[in-house]
N, C-alpha and C positions, 0 to 999 in steps of 0.2 A: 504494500500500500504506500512507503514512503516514497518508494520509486514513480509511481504514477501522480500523487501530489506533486514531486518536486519535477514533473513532467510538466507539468498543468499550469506549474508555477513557473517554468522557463516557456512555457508558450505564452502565457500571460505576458511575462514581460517583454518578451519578441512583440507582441501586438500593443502593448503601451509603447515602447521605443521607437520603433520601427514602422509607422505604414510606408507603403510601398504601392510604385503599381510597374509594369512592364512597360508600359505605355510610351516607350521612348526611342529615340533612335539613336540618342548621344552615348558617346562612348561612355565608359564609369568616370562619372564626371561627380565629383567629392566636393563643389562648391554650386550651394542651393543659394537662392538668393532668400530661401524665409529660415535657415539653418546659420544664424552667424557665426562665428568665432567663437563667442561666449557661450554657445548653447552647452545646456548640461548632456547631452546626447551627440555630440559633433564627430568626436574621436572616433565613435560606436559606430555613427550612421558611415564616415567616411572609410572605416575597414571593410563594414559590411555590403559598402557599394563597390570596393576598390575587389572583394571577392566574385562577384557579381549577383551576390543573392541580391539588391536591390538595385531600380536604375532609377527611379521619379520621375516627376511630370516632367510632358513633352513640354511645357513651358518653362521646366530650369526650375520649380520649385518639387522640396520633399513630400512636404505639408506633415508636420511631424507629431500634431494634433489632431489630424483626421482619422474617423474609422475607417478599420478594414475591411474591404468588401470580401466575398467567395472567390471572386477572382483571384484578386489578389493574394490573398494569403494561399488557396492554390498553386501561384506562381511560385510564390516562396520555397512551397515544400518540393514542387519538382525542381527548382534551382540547387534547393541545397541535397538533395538525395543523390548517392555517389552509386555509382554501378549501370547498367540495364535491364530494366524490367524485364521480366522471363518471354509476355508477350507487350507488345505494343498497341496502345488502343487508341481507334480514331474514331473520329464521327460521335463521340459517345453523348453530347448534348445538338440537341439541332437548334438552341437558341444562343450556340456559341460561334455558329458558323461564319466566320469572316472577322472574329471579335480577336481582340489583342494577348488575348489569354488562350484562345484554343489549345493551339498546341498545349501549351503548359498543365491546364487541366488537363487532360488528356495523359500528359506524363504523369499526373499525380495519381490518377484512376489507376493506371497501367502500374502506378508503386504499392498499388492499395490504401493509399491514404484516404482518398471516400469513392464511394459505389454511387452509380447512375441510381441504383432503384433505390436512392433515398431522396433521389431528387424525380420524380415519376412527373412533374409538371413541371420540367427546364430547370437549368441549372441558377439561373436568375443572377448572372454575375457579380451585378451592380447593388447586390442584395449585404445588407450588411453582414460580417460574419457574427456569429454567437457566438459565446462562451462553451456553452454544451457541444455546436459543431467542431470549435479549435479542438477540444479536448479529445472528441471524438476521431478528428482526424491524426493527430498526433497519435493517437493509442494505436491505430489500425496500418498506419504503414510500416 
């Protein structure tokens, strides 16, 4: 049981520190213009872009107070998952089709981090994530 708490409590804090989206095309680029100098998160967000688990808005900011959506934290988990899935899976939402995350979900499905049939009425990208689904997907991949 400690293990899964202090599971729950590093995804926690991945989702307090860190929103994110893929949404970009700049290379890892470690200066946002709403991320100063001063920020108590700079050092953090700047490794963790410089890895490429995060890129931020195609406008050049992080937003390091915004929630995270499904997508997004999706992205996250297939960025930082090391290896290749046994099979690779596509298509697996049809309201992802063309969206900046597809792929990415699609690698996190294919890590097992979450299943289509929990989402039986689209994946809803834009959909903020929950506490109960972070937890849930952390545990399952």
């Amino acid at each position: 049981m400690k293990k899964v708490t202090q599971l729950i409590l590093s995804g926690a804090l991945v989702i307090g520190i860190f929103p994110f989206t893929g949404n970009t095309s700049q290379a890892a680029v470690t200066s946002f213009k709403d991320v100063p100098t001063s920020h108590w998160a700079k050092a953090s967000i700047d490794a963790a872009v410089a890895k490429g688990y995060f890129k931020g808005y195609s406008d050049g900011t992080f937003k390091p107070g915004a929630t995270v959506t499904r997508a997004e934290f999706a992205a996250l988990l297939a960025r930082v998952a090391k290896g290749t899935p046994d099979t690779e899976q596509t298509n697996v939402f049809k309201d992802l089709t063309g969206h900046w995350s597809e792929a990415e979900v699609n690698r996190a499905v294919s890590f097992g981090f979450l299943k289509s049939s929990d989402y039986p009425n689209g994946f809803k990208p834009g959909t903020a994530l929950t506490r109960e689904e972070m937890a849930k997907w952390l545990s399952s991949g």
